[in-house]
C-alpha positions as CSV (number, residue, x, y, z in Angstrom):
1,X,-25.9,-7.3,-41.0
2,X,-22.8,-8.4,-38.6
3,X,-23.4,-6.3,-35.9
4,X,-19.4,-7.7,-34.9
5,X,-18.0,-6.6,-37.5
6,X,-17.1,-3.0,-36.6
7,X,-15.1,-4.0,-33.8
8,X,-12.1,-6.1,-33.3
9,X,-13.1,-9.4,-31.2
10,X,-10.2,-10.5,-29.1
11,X,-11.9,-13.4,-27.5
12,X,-13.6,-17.0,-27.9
13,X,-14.9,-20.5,-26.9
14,X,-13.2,-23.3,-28.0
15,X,-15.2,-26.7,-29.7
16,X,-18.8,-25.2,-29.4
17,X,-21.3,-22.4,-28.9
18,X,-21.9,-23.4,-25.4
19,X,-18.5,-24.4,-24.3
20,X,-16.7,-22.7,-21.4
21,X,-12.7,-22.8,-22.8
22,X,-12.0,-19.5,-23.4
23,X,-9.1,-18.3,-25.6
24,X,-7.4,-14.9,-26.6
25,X,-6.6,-14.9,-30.1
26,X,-2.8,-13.8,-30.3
27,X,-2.6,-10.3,-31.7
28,X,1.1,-10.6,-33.7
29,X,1.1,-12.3,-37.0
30,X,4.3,-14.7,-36.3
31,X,2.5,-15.7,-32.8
32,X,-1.0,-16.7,-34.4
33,X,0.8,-18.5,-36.9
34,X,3.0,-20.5,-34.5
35,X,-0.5,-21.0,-32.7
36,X,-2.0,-22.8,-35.9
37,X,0.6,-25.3,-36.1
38,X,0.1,-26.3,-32.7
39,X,-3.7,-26.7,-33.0
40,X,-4.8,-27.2,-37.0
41,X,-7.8,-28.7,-35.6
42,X,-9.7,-26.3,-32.9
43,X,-12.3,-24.8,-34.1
44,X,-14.0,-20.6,-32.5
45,X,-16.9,-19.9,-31.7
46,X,-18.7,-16.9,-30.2
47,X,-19.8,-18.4,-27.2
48,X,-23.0,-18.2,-25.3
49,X,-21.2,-17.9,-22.3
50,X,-19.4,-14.8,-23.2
51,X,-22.7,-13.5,-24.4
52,X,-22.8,-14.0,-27.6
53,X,-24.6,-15.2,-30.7
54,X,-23.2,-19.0,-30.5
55,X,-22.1,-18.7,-34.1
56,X,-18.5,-19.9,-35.6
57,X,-16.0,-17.6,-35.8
58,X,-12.6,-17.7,-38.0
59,X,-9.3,-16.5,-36.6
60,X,-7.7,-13.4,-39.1
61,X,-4.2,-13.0,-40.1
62,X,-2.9,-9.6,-40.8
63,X,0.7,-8.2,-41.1
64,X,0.0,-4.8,-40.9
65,X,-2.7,-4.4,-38.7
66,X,-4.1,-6.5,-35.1
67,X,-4.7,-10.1,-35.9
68,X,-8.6,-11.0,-34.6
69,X,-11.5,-13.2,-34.7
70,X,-14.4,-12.5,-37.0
71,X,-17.8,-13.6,-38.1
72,X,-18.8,-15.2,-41.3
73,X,-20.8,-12.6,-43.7
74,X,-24.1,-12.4,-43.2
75,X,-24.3,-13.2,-39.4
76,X,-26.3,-11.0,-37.0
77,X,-24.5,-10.5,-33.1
78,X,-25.1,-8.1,-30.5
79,X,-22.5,-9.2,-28.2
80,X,-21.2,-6.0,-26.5
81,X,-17.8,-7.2,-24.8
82,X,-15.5,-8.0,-26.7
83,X,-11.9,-6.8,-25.5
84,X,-9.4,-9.1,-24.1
85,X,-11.2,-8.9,-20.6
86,X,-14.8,-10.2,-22.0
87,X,-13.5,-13.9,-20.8
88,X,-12.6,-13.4,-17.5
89,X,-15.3,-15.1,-15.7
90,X,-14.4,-18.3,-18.1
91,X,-11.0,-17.7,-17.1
92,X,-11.4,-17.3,-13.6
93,X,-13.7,-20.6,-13.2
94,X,-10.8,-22.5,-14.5
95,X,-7.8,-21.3,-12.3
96,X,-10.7,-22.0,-9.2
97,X,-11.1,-25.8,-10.9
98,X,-7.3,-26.4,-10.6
99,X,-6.7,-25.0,-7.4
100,X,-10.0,-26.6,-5.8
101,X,-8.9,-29.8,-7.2
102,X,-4.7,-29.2,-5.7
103,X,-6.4,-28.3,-2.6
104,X,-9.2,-31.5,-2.6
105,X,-12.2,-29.0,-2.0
106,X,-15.6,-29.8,-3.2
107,X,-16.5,-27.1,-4.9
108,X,-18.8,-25.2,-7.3
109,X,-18.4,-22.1,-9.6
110,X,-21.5,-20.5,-11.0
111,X,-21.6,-17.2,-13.8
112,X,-23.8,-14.8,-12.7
113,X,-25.9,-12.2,-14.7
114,X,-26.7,-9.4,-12.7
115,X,-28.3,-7.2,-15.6
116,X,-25.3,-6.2,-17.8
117,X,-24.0,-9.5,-18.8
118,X,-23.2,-13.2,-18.0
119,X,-19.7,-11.8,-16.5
120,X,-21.3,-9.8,-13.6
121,X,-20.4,-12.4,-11.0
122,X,-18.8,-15.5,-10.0
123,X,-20.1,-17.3,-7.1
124,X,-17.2,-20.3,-5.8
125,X,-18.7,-22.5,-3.3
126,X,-16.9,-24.9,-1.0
127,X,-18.3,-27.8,0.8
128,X,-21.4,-30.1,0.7
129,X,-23.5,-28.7,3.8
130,X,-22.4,-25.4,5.8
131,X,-21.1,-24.0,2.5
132,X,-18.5,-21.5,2.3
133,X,-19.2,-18.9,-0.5
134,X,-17.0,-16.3,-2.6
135,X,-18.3,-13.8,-4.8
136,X,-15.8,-12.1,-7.3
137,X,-17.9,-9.2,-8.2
138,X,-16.7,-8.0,-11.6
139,X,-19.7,-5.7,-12.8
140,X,-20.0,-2.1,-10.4
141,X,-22.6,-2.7,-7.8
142,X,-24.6,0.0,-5.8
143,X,-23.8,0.2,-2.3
144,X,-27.9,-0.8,-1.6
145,X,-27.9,-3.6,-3.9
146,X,-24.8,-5.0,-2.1
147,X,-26.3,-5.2,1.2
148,X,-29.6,-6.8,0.1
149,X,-26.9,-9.9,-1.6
150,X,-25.2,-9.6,1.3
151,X,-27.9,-10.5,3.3
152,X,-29.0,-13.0,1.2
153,X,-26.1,-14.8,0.5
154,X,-25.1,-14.8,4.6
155,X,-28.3,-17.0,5.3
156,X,-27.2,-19.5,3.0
157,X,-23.1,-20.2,4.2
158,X,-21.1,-20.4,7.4
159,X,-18.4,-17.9,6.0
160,X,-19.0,-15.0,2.9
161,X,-15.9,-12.8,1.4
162,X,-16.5,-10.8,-1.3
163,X,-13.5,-9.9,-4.0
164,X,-13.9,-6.8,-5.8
165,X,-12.7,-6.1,-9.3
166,X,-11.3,-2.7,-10.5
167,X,-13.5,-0.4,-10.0
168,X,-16.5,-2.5,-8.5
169,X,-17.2,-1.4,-5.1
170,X,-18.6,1.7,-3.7
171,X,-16.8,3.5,-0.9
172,X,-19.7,2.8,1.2
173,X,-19.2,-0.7,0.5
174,X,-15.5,-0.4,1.4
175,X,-16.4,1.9,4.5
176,X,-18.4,-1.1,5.9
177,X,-16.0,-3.5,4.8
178,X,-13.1,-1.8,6.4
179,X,-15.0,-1.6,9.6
180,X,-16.1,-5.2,9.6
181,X,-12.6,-7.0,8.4
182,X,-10.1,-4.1,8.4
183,X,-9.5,-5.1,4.7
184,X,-10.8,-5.4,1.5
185,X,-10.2,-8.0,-1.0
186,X,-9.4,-7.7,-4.3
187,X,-9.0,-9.1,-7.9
188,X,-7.6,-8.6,-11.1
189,X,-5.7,-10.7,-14.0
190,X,-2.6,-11.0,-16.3
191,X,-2.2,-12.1,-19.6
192,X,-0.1,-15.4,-20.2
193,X,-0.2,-16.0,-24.2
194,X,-3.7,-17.0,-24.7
195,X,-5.5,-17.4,-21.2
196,X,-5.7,-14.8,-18.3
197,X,-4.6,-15.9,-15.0
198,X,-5.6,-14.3,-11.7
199,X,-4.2,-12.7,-8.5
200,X,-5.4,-11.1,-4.8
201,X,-4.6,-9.0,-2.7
202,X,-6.1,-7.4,0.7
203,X,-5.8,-3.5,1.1
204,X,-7.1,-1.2,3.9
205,X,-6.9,2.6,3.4
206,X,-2.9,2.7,4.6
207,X,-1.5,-0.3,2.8
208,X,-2.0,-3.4,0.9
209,X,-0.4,-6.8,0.6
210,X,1.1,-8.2,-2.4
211,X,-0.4,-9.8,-5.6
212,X,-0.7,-13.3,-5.6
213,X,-2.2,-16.3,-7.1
214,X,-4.6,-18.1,-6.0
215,X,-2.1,-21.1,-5.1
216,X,-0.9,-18.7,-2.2
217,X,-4.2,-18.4,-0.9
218,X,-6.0,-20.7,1.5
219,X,-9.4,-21.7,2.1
220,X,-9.5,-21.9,6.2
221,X,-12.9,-22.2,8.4
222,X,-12.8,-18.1,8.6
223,X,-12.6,-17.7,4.8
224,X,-10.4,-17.1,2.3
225,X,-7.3,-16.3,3.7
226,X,-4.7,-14.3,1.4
227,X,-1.0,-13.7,2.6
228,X,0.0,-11.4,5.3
229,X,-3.7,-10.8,6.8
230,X,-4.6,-11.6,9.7
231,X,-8.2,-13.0,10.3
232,X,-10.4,-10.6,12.1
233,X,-13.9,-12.6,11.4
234,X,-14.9,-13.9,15.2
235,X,-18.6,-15.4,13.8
236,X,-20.9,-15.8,11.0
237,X,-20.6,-15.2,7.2
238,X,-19.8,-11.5,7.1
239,X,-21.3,-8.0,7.7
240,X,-25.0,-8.8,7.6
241,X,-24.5,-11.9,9.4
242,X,-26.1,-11.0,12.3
243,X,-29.4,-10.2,10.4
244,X,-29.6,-13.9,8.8
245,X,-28.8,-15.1,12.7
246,X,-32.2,-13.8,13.8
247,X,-33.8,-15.7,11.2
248,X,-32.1,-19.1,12.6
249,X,-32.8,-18.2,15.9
250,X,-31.7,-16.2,18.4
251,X,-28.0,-16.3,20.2
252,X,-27.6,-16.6,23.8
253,X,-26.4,-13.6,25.0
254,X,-22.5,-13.3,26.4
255,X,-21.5,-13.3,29.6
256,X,-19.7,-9.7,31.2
257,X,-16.6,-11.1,31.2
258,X,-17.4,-12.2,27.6
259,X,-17.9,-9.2,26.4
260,X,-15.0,-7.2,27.8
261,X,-12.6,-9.8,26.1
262,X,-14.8,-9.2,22.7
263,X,-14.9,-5.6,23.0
264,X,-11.3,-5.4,23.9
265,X,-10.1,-7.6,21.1
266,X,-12.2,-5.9,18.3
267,X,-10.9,-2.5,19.6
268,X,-7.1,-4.0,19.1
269,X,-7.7,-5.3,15.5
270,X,-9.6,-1.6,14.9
271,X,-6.4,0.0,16.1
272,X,-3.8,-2.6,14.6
273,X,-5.3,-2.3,11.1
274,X,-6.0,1.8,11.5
275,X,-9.4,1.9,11.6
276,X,-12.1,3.7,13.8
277,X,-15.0,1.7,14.1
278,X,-18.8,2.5,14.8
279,X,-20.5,1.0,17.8
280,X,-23.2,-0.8,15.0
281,X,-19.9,-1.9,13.2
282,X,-18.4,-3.4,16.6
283,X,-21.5,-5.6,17.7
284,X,-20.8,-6.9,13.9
285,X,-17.4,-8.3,15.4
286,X,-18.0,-8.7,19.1
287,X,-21.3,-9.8,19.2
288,X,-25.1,-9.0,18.0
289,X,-26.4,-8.4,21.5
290,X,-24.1,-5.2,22.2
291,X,-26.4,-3.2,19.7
292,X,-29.6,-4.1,22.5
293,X,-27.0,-1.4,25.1
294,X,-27.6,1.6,26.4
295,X,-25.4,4.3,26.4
296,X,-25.1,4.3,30.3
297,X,-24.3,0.1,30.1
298,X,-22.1,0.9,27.2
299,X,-20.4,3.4,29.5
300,X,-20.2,1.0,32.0
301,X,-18.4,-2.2,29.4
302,X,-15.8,0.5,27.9
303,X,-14.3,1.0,31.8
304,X,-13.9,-2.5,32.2
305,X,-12.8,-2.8,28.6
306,X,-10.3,0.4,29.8
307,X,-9.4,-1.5,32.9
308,X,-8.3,-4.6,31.9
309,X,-5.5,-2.9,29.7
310,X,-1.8,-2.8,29.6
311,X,-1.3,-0.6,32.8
312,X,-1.5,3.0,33.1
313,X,-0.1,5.7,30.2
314,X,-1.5,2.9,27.7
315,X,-4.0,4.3,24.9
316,X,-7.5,4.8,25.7
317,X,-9.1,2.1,23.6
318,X,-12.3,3.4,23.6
319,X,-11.5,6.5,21.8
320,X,-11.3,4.5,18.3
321,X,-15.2,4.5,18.4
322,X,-16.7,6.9,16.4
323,X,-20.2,8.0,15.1
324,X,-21.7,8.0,11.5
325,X,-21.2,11.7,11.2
326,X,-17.3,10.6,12.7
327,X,-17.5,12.5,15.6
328,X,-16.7,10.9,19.1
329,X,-19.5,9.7,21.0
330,X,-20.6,11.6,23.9
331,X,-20.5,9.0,26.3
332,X,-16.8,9.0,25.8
333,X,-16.6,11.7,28.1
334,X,-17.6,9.6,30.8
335,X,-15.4,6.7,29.8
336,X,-12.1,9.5,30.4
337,X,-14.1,10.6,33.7
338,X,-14.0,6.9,35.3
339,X,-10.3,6.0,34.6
340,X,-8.7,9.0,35.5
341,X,-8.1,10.7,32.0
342,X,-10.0,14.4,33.3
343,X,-13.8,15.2,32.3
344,X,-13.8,17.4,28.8
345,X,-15.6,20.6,29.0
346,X,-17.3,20.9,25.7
347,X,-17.5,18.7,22.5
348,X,-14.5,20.2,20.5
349,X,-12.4,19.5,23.6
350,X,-13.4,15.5,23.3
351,X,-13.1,15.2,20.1
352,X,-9.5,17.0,19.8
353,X,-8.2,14.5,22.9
354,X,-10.2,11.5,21.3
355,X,-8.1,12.5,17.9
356,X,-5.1,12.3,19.8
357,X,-5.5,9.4,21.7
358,X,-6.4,7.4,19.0
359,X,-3.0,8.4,16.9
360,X,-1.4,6.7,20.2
361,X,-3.5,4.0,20.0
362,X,-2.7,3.8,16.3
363,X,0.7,3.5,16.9
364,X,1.2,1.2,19.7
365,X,-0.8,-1.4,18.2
366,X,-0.6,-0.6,14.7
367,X,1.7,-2.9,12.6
368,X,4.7,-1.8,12.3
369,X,4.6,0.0,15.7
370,X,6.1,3.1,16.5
371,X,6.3,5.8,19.3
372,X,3.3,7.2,20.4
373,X,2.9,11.1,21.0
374,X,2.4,12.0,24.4
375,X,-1.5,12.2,25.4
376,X,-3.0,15.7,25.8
377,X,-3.7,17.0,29.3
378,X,-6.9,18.6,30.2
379,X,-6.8,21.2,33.4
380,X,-9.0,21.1,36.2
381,X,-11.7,23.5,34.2
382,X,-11.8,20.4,31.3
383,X,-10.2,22.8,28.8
384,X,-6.8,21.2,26.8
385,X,-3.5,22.3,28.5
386,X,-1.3,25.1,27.0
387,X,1.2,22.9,24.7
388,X,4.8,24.0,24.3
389,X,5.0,25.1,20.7
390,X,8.5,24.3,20.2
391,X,11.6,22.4,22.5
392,X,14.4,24.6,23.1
393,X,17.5,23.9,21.1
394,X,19.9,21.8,22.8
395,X,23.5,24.0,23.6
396,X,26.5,21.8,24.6
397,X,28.6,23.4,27.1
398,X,32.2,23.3,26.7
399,X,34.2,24.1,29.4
400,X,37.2,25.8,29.0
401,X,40.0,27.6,30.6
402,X,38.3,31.2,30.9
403,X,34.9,29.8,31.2
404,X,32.3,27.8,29.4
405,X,31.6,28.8,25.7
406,X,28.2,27.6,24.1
407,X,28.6,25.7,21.6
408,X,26.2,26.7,18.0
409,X,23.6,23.8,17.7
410,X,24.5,21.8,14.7
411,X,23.1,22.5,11.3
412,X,20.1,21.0,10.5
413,X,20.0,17.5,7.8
414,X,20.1,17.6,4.4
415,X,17.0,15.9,4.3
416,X,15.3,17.9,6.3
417,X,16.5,21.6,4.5
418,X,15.4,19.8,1.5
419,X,11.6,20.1,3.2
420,X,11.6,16.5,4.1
421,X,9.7,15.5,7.5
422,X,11.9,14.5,10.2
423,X,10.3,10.5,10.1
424,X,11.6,8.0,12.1
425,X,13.9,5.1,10.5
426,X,11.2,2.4,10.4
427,X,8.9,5.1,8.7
428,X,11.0,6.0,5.8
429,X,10.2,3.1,3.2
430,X,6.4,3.7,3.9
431,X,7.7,7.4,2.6
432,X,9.5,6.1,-0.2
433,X,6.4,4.7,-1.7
434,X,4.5,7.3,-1.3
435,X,6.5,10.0,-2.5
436,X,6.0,7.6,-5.9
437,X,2.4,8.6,-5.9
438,X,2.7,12.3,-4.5
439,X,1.9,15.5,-6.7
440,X,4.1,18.0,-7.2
441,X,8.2,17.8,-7.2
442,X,8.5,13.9,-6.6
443,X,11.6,13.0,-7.8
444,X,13.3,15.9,-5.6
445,X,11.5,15.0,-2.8
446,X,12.3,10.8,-3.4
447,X,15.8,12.0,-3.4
448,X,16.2,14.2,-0.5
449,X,14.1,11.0,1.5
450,X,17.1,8.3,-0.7
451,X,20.0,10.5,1.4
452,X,17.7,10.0,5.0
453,X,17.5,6.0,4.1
454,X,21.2,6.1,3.7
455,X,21.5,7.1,7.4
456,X,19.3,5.2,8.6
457,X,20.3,2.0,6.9
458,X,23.5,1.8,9.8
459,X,20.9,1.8,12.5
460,X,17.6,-0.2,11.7
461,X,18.2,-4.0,12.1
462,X,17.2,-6.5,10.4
463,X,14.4,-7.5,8.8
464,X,13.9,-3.9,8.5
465,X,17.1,-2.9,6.8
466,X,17.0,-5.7,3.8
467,X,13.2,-4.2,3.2
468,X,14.1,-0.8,3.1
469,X,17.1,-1.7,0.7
470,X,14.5,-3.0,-1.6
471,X,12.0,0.0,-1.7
472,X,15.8,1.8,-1.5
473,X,16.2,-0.1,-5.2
474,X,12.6,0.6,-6.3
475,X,12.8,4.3,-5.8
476,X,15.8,4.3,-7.5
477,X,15.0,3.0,-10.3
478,X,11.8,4.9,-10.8
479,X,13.8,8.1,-10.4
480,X,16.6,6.9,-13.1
481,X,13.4,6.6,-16.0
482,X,11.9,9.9,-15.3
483,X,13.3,12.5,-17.4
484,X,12.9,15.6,-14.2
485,X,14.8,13.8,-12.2
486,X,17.8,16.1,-10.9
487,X,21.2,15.2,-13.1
488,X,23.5,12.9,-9.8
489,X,26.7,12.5,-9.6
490,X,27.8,8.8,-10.7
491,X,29.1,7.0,-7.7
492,X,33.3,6.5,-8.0
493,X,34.5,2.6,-6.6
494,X,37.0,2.4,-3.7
495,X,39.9,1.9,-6.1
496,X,38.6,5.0,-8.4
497,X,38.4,7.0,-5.5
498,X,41.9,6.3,-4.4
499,X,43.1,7.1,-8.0
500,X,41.2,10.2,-7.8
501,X,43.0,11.2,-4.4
502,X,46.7,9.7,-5.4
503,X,46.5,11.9,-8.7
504,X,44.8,15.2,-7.2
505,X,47.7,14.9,-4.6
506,X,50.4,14.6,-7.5
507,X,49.0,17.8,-9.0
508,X,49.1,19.3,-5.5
509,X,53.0,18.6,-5.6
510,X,53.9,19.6,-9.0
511,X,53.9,23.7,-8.4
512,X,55.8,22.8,-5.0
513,X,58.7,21.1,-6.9
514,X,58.7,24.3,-9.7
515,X,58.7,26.8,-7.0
516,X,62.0,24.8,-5.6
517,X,63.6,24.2,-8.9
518,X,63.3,28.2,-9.5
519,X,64.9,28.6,-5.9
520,X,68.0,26.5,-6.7
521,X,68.3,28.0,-10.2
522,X,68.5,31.8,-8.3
523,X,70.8,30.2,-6.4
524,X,73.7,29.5,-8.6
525,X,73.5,33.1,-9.8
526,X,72.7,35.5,-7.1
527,X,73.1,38.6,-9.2
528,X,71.0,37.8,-12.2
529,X,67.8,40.4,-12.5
530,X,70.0,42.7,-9.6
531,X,70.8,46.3,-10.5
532,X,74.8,47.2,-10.8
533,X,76.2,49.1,-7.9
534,X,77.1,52.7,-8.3
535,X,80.6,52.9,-10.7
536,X,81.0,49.2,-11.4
537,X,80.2,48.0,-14.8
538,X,80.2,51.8,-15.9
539,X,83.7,52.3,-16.8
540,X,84.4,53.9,-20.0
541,X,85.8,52.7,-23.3
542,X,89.6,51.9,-22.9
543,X,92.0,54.3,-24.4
544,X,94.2,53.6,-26.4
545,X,98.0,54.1,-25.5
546,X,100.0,57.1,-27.7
C-alpha cells in the first residue's frame, strides 16, 4: 500500500535517497514542462533527509489539476511532511553554505531531530575552537526544554543566538529573551521557482526590523548581527551563560566602579529597547556576581547607579526593574528616598510613580526619542500629589478701542474630532502602521491619522519626513484595496484647479451681464409694462363729420 499516495507531495531530493538537494516540483503544467527541458536527466527521490522512505519518485503532469511528485505502485511510505515547507532545513543549509563560503567562515550545519522529524533544528557553527553556534529552531519547543538546550549548548560556544520560526517559541521563551537581548530573532522563507530562500529579522514587543537575507547579516564576535540592532550581549554565549561559567570556573568579581557602569549601561539598553528588566535578568547582562547582593547592597549600587546620571529632572533608572509577579521592588523606595525623589507611603503609591517614571525613562532613551511626561510629585505624607485634570484653554486677548474682547479658542483639528489622539509629529507613522492592524473602523481611523501626517509633513525634518511619506504611501494604498474605505474626493492638478476657478467665476458673471442687458433694454422704453395716466389713451372712437 502507498501510504503517499493520498496526498500531494510537493517536494524532493535530487540524484539519490540520501542526497541533500532539495527541489519543489513546479505546480503549473507550462512551468514543469519548461523544467523538463532544462534537466531531461535528474532524477526524484523521497529522500531520507526529508524523512522519507528513500524510494524514487516520478514528477506528474496534469492540466487540470496541481502538478506533483508521486510514488511508483506498490511502494510503502510513512513520510508525514510533505507540503512545500517539508525542505526547508535542506534549503536553509544551502543558503548558510553560500554565504559561509562569501564570508570565508569555517563552518558547519547539522539537521537535527528533536522527536517530530529530521527538520526540527538546524545547528550552524562557525569556527574551529571557541565556536560560535546558531540554532534555527523550526519545530515548537516547550519553554523547559529550551532552557535545558540552552544550557547545554552555552557550555560548548563563546556566543549562542537562537532564530525562531513561525510559531516556535513560547512567550516565556520570548519573556527571557527580551530581557536578556531586547530582541528576538526570527526566520522564515520565500519561494523562488523551485528552491526556498531565507530571511531575518529582530523584533521586540513594540517594533521589528526589516526582512532580510542572510547576505545582509553579519557574523561579528557578539553573534549574529542582523540590520538595525544594536548588540546588547556584554559576555558569554546567551541567557544561561552564566550557569555553564560556573562549570569553567568561577569569574573574578567586579570592581564598584565596575559595576555602576554595568548596571547603568544594561538599565539604558532596558530603557532604549522598552523593556523592564528583572534583577536575575540584569546580572545576565551586567554580571553573574550581582545575583550574590542583598537587597540593602543593591540599594546601595542603584544610588550610585542614580548618581552618576545626566543631572537632575533626568529619569530614575532604577525604576525599569521589576519583579516576576511585575511589580516594583520594594527596595525602590529607598533608591527615591536617597536621591531626593520623596519616600512612597504604601506600595500602590511606588508602583504608580515607578509606572510613571519609567514611561520618562522610556522616552528619553528610547529610539526614536520623544518628550517625557512630567514626573509625579509625592507630598510630604508620601501620598501622589493632586494632578490638574485638565489645562485651561488658552484665550487671546485682543485689545481694542472700548476694551479687550476675548477671543473664542479655535476649533479643535479634524483629526482629532475624528477621535484621533493628539500624537506628536515623529509619532504619527508608528500610528499609521498600527491603525493597519487595529480592530474596529480602521480605514476611518487611517484616514483621519493621513490628514494629521499632511500637517505634519511641513514641520518634521528630514530623515523623518521622507519615512513618514513612505508609511504615508503604504497606508494609502492599503486603504485604496479595501472595499469600507470612505468614497475621497479625487485630488484636481494646479492647472485643473485654475480651470475649475476661471470657469466657476465665468458662471458667476453671466447673471450679472443678463441683469444689465434687461436694464438697458427698460431703458430704451420707459413706459413699457407702466399703466396709462387718467384720460390719455382713452379717447373715444372718432366721429365722423355730417
Amino acid at each position: 500500500m502507498n501510504g503517499s499516495d493520498s496526498r500531494l507531495v510537493q517536494t524532493a531530493v535530487i540524484g539519490g535517497p540520501k542526497s541533500g538537494r532539495a527541489i519543489i516540483l513546479p505546480t503549473d503544467a507550462d512551468e514543469l514542462t519548461r523544467w523538463r527541458r532544462r534537466h531531461p536527466a535528474y532524477t526524484y527521490w523521497c529522500g531520507t533527509q526529508l524523512g522519507g522512505c528513500g524510494n524514487e519518485l516520478s514528477d506528474r503532469l496534469y492540466r487540470d489539476k496541481v502538478c506533483h511528485f508521486a510514488h511508483r505502485p506498490h511502494t510503502s511510505c510513512h513520510r508525514t511532511a510533505t507540503g512545500a515547507a517539508s525542505a526547508d532545513h535542506l534549503f536553509i543549509k544551502d543558503d548558510l553554505a553560500a554565504w559561509a563560503g562569501r564570508n570565508r567562515l569555517k563552518w558547519r550545519a547539522v539537521a537535527r531531530d528533536l522527536g517530530s522529524g529530521p527538520g526540527d533544528a538546524v545547528d550552524f557553527r562557525v569556527g574551529t575552537t571557541r565556536r560560535q553556534h546558531v540554532r534555527f529552531q523550526f519545530s515548537r519547543l516547550a519553554h523547559a526544554e529550551w532552557q535545558r538546550a540552552s544550557r547545554w549548548l552555552s557550555g560548548e560556544a563563546v556566543t549562542l543566538d537562537w532564530v525562531f520560526g513561525p510559531g516556535t517559541a513560547q512567550t516565556e521563551t520570548m519573556e527571557e529573551l527580551y530581557d536578556a537581548y531586547g530582541y528576538l530573532l526570527r526566520f522564515r522563507f520565500e519561494t523562488h521557482g523551485a528552491v526556498r530562500r531565507i530571511r531575518l529579522r529582530a523584533e521586540d514587543p513594540r517594533r521589528s526590523t526589516d526582512w532580510v537575507p542572510l547576505d545582509a547579516c553579519a557574523m561579528t564576535p557578539e553573534g549574529l548581527r542582523i540590520p538595525g540592532v544594536e548588540p546588547r550581549r556584554r559576555s558569554g554565549a546567551g541567557p544561561a551563560a552564566g550557569a555553564s561559567a560556573g562549570r569553567g570556573g568561577e569569574r573574578t568579581p567586579a570592581s564598584r566602579e565596575e559595576q555602576v557602569r554595568a548596571v547603568r549601561e544594561a538599565l539604558l539598553n532596558a530603557a532604549r529597547f522598552r523593556t523592564r528588566p528583572t534583577w536575575e535578568a540584569l546580572a545576565k547582562t551586567a554580571g553573574r556576581d550581582l545575583l550574590r547582593l542583598s537587597d540593602p547592597d543593591r540599594v546601595g549600587l542603584l544610588i550610585a547607579v542614580e548618581r552618576t546620571g545626566d543631572g537632575e529632572g533626568s529619569p530614575l533608572l532604577s525604576a525599569v526593574i521589576r519583579t516576576g509577579e511585575n511589580e516594583p521592588p520594594a527596595y525602590l523606595g529607598n533608591v527615591m528616598t536617597a536621591v531626593g525623589c520623596g519616600t512612597p507611603a504604601s506600595a500602590a503609591v511606588l508602583k504608580r510613580w515607578c509606572q510613571r517614571e519609567t514611561d520618562r525613562a522610556f522616552a528619553v532613551y528610547g529610539v526614536p526619542s520623544r518628550t517625557p511626561p512630567p514626573r509625579l510629585p509625592l507630598t510630604p505624607d508620601g501620598q501622589l500629589a493632586q494632578q490638574h485634570s485638565a489645562e485651561p484653554m488658552p484665550q487671546t486677548i485682543v485689545h481694542v478701542q472700548g476694551g479687550p474682547v476675548p477671543q473664542t479658542p479655535r476649533r479643535k483639528p479634524e483629526s482629532q474630532r475624528a477621535g484621533v489622539p493628539l500624537l506628536r509629529d515623529t509619532e504619527i507613522r508608528h500610528a499609521l502602521r498600527d491603525a493597519r492592524q487595529r480592530r474596529g473602523p480602521r480605514p476611518r481611523y487611517a484616514a483621519a491619522l493621513m490628514a494629521r501626517a499632511e500637517e505634519a509633513l511641513t514641520r518634521l525634518p528630514e530623515p523623518q519626513r521622507s519615512q513618514l511619506v513612505a508609511e504615508m504611501a503604504t497606508t494609502r494604498r492599503w486603504l485604496d484595496s479595501r472595499p469600507d474605505t470612505p468614497a475621497r474626493k479625487p485630488r484636481k492638478s494646479r492647472r485643473g484647479k485654475k480651470a475649475s476657478d476661471a470657469k466657476k467665476a465665468a458662471t458667476a458673471k453671466q447673471p450679472d451681464r443678463k441683469r444689465k442687458t434687461q436694464r438697458a433694454k427698460k431703458a430704451r422704453n420707459s413706459l413699457q409694462g407702466a399703466r396709462p395716466l387718467p384720460g390719455f389713451g382713452k379717447a373715444g372712437p372718432k366721429k365722423r363729420p355730417k
